[in-house]
C-alpha positions in Angstrom: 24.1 -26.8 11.0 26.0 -27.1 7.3 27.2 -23.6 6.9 28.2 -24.2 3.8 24.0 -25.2 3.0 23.6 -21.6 4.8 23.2 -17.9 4.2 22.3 -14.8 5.9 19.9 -12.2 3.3 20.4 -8.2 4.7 17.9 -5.7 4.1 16.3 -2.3 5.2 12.8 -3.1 3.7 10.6 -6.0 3.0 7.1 -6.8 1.8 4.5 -5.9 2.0 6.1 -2.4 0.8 6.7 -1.9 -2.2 9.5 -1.0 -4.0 12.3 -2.9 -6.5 14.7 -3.4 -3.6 11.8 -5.3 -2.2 11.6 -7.5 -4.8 15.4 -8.1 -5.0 15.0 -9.2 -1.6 12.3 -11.5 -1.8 13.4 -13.1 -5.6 17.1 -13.5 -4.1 16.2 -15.1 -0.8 13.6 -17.9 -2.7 16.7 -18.5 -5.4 18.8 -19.4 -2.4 16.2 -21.5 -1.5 15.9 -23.0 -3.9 19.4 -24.2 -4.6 19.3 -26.2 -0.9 20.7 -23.5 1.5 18.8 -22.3 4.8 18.0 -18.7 4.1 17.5 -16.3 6.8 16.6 -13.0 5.8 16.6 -9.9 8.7 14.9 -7.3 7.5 12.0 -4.5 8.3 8.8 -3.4 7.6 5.7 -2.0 8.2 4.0 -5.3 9.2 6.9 -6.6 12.2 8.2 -6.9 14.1 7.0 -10.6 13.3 9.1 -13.8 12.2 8.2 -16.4 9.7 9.5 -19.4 8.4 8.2 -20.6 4.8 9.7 -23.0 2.1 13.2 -22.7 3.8 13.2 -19.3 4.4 13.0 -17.8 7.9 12.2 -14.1 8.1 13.5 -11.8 11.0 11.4 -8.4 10.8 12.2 -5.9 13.3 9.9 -3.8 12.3 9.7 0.1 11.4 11.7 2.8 13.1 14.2 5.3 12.4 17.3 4.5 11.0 20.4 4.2 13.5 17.3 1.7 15.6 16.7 -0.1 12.8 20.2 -1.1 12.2 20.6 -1.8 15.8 18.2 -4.2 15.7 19.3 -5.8 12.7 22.9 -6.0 14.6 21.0 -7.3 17.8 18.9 -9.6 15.5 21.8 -11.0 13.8 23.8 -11.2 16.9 21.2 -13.8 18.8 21.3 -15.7 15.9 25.1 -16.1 15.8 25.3 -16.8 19.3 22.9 -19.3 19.0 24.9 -21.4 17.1 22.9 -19.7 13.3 26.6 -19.3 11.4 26.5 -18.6 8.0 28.6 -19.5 5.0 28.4 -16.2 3.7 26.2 -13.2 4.4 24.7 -11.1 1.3 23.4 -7.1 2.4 20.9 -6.4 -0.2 22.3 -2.0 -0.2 25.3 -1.2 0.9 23.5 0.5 4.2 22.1 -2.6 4.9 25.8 -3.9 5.4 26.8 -1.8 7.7 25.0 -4.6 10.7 26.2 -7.4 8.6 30.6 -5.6 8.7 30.2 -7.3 12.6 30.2 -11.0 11.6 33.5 -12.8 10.3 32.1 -14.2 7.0 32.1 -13.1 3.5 30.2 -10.6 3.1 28.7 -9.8 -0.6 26.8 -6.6 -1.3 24.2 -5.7 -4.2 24.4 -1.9 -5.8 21.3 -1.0 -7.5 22.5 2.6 -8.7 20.7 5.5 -7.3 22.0 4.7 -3.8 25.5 4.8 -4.9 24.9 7.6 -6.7 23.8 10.3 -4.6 26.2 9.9 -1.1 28.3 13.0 -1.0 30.8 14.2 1.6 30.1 11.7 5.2 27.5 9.7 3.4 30.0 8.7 0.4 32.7 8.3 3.0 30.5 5.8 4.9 29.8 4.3 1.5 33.1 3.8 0.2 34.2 2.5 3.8 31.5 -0.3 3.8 31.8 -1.3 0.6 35.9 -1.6 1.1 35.3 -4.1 3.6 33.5 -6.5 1.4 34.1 -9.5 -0.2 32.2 -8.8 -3.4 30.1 -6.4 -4.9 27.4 -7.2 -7.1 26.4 -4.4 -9.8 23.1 -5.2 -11.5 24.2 -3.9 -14.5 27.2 -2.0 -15.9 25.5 1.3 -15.6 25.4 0.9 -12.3 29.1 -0.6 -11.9 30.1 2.7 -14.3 28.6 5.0 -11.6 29.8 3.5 -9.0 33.6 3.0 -10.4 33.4 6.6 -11.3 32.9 7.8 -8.1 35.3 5.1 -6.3 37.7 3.4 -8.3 39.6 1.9 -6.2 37.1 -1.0 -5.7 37.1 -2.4 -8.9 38.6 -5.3 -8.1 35.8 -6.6 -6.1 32.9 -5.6 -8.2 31.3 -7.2 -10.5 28.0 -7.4 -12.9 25.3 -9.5 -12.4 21.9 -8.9 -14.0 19.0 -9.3 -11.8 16.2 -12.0 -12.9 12.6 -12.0 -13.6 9.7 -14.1 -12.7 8.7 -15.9 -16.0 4.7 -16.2 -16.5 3.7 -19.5 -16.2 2.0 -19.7 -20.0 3.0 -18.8 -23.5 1.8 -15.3 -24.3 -0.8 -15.3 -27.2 -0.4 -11.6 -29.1 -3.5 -10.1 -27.4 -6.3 -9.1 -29.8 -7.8 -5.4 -28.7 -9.9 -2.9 -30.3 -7.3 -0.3 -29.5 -3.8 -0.8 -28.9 -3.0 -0.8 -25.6 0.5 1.0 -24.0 1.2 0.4 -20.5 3.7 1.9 -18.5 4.4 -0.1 -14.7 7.2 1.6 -12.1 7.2 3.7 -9.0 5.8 7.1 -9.6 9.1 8.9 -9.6 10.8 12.2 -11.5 13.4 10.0 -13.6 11.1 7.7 -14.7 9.6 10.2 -17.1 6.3 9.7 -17.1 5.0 13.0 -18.3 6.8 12.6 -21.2 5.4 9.8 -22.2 1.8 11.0 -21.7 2.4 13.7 -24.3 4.0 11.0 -26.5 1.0 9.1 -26.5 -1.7 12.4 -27.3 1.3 13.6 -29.7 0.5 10.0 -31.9 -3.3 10.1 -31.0 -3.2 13.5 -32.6 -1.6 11.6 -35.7 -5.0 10.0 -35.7 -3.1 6.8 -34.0 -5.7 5.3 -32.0 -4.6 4.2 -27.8 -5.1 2.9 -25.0 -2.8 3.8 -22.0 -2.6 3.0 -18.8 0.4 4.3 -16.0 0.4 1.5 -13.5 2.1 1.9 -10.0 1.9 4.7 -7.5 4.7 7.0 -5.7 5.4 10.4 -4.7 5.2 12.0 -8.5 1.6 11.1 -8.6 0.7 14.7 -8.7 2.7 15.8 -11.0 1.7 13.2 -13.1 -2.3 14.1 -12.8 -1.5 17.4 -13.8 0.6 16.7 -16.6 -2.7 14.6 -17.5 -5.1 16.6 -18.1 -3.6 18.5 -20.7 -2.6 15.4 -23.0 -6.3 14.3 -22.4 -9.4 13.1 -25.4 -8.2 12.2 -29.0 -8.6 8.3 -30.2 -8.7 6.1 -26.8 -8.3 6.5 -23.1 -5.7 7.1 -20.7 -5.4 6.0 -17.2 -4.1 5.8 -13.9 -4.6 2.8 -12.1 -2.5 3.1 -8.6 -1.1 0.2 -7.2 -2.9 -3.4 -8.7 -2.5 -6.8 -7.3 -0.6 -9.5 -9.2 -3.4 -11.3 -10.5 -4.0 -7.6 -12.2 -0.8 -7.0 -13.4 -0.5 -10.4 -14.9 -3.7 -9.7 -17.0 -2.3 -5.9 -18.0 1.0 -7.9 -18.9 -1.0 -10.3 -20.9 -3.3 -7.6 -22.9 -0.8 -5.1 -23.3 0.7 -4.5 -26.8 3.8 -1.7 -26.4 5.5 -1.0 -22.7 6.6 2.3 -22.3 9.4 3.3 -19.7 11.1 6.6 -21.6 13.2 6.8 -17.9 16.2 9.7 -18.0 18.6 10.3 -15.3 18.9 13.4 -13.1 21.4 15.3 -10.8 24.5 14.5 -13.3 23.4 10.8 -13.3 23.2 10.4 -9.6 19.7 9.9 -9.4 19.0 7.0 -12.5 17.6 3.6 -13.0 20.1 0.9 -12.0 18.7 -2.1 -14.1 14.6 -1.7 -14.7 12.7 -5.0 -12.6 9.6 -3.4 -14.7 11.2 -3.4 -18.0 12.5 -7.1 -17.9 9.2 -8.0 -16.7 7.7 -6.4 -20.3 10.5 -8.3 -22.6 9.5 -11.7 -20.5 6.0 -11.5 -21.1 6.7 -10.7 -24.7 5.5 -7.1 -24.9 7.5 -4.7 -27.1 9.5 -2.1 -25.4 10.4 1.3 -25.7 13.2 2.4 -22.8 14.6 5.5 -22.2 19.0 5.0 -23.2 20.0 6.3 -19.6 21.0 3.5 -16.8 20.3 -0.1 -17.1 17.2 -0.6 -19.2 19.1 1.2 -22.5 21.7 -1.2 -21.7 18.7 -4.2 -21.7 17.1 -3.7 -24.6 19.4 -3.2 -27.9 18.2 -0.9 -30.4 15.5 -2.5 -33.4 16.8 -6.1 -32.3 15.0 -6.6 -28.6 13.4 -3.1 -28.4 13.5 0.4 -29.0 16.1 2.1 -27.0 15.1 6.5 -27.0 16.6 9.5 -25.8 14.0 10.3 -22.9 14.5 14.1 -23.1 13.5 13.9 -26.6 9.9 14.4 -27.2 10.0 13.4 -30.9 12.2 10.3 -30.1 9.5 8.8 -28.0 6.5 10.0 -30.2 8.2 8.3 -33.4 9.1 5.3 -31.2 5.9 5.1 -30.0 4.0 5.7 -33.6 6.7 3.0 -35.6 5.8 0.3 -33.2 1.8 1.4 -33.6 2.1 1.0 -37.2 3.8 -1.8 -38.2 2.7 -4.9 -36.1 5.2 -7.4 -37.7 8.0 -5.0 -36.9 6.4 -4.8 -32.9 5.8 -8.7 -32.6 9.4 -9.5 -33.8 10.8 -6.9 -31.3 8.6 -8.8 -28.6 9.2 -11.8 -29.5 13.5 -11.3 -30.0 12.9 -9.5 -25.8 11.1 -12.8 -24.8 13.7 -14.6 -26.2 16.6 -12.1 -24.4 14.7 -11.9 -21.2 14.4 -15.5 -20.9 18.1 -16.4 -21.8 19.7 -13.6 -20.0 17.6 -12.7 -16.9 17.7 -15.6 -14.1 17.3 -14.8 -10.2 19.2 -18.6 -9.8 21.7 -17.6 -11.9 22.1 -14.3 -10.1 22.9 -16.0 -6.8 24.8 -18.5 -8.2 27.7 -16.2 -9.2 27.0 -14.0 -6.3 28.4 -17.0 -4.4 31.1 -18.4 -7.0 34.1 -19.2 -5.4 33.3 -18.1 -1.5 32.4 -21.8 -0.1 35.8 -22.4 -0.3 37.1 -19.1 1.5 34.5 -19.7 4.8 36.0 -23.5 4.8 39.4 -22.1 4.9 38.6 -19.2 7.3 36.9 -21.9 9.5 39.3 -24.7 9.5 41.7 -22.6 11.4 39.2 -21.6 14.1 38.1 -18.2 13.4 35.4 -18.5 15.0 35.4 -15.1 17.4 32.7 -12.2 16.8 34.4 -8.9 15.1 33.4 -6.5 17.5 35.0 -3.3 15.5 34.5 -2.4 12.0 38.3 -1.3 11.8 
């Protein structure tokens, strides 16, 4: 096998689950794929332990289980594929748990940080962290609120860690602006505290109650979903409807994408920043399809969207910031279709899965070549 046409993709979880580190996966594996490498991706989920090999991608699923078995069998995965003669140029752990399996093979090793997850470690976890992560070749920040958090908490590898935007999957037509009887507001992410979604439910009955007519719909599911009910019902009636579709398909979501006039995402970070958004998959989505933002200004998405040029950019914990956001946009359609149309624009320029795994992988062909031409070729056995 050409190594150097070859890469091993690390990760804890996989489709069918849901959940943005499964779509980093799944985006990062196809864009190696895509650019002529063998991809093998070991991962788990709720539907292995299975493998599957599709458009140069081979998937290794061990299946669910606890932790410490899980990453045993990711090791034990990994390790049949080595011995069998499967040697990668360069192996790429999708978390920085994920590399922990991936520390065992001589090759460089690159590591994705999202945010939350380097965020939150404290005392034996954040010494695990800062261990794993010291032993890599490069880390890949998706965005420089999440390099700032991590930096902050370990400074010492900044040498090795770099931004790199994650990418979106571009619909396949031009977006026509969607003619509705009400305007319609969507909001689409995991049902969790820091995405905010309460407060966006009283922004939208705050501007119906200014006689601004809407439609909104909260689109996803997670483990704030009753929170989110009960902050419903009180923010419920005036001009249009609001509600709560679960988790929709993709032929769904397309068509809320393509109907949908304002996406709202008024996220804020919690426990001193620890717990925030790292980039905001959901939110790049929106500015691709052309649908004016409003983004709360903590963690990646304030740092996506700039201020009356590509969006609105609000301070979550604001109620009046989101209502008046929310209301301007509602108001002045000229002002909301340039604002969608300068996001398209931004999203499509900036936000490219090839592009993300192209600089993952700058420069690290030549370090395996050089690593291999003098024979390393032994298993690390230790992680010291």
């Amino acid at each position: 096998m050409n190594e150097a046409a070859s890469i091993w993709v690390v990760a804890r979880v996989h489709a069918p689950d849901e959940g943005g580190v499964q779509t980093y996966v799944s985006q990062v594996a196809r864009a190696y794929a895509r650019s002529g490498r063998t991809v093998t991706v070991f991962a788990k989920s709720s539907a292995g332990p299975r493998r599957l090999c599709e458009d140069g991608i081979t998937l290794i699923d061990v299946g669910p289980a606890a932790h410490l078995v899980v990453y045993a069998r990711l090791a034990m995965a990994m390790l049949r594929a080595w011995l069998g003669g499967a040697r990668p140029s360069a192996i790429h752990a999708c978390t920085w748990r994920a590399a922990i399996p991936a520390l065992l093979f001589p090759r460089s090793l690159l590591v994705t940080v999202h945010g939350r997850e380097v965020g939150r470690p404290s005392r034996g976890a954040f010494r695990l962290m800062n261990a794993v992560l010291s032993r890599t070749t490069r880390i890949l920040a998706v965005s420089d609120a999440t390099r700032r958090l991590l930096l902050d908490r370990a400074p010492d590898l900044a040498g090795r860690c770099v931004t790199v935007w994650n990418g979106v999957v571009l619909p396949g037509e031009e977006r026509c602006e969607p003619v509705n009887a009400l305007l319609r507001v969507i909001t689409v992410c995991r049902l969790v505290p820091r995405k905010n979604v309460p407060a966006a439910l009283r922004a939208v009955a705050a501007c119906r109650g200014e006689s601004i007519a809407l439609d909104y719909a909260v689109i996803g599911r997670g483990p704030d979903e009753e929170a989110i009910r009960a902050a419903l019902e009180p923010t419920a009636g005036g001009l249009g409807s609001t509600v709560m579709t679960g988790y929709v398909d993709d032929a769904e979501l397309a068509e809320r994408h393509r109907t949908a006039d304002i996406f709202l995402h008024p996220q804020i970070a919690l426990e001193d920043g620890a717990e925030m958004e790292g980039f905001g998959i959901s939110v790049a989505d929106a500015m691709a399809h052309g649908i004016a933002c409003i983004v709360g200004q903590d963690g990646g998405p304030g740092e996506l969207v700039r201020d009356g040029v590509t969006g609105l950019v609000v301070d979550g914990r604001d109620p009046a910031a989101i209502r008046a956001a929310l209301a301007l946009l509602a108001r002045d359609p000229a002002y909301r279709r340039r604002l969608a149309e300068n996001g398209r624009r931004f999203a499509r320029e900036n936000f490219c899965w090839d592009r993300h795994c192209r600089l993952a992988l700058e420069g690290l062909v030549a370090e395996v070549a050089h690593v291999d031409g003098h024979g390393q070729e032994q298993l690390a056995i230790s992680l010291n």
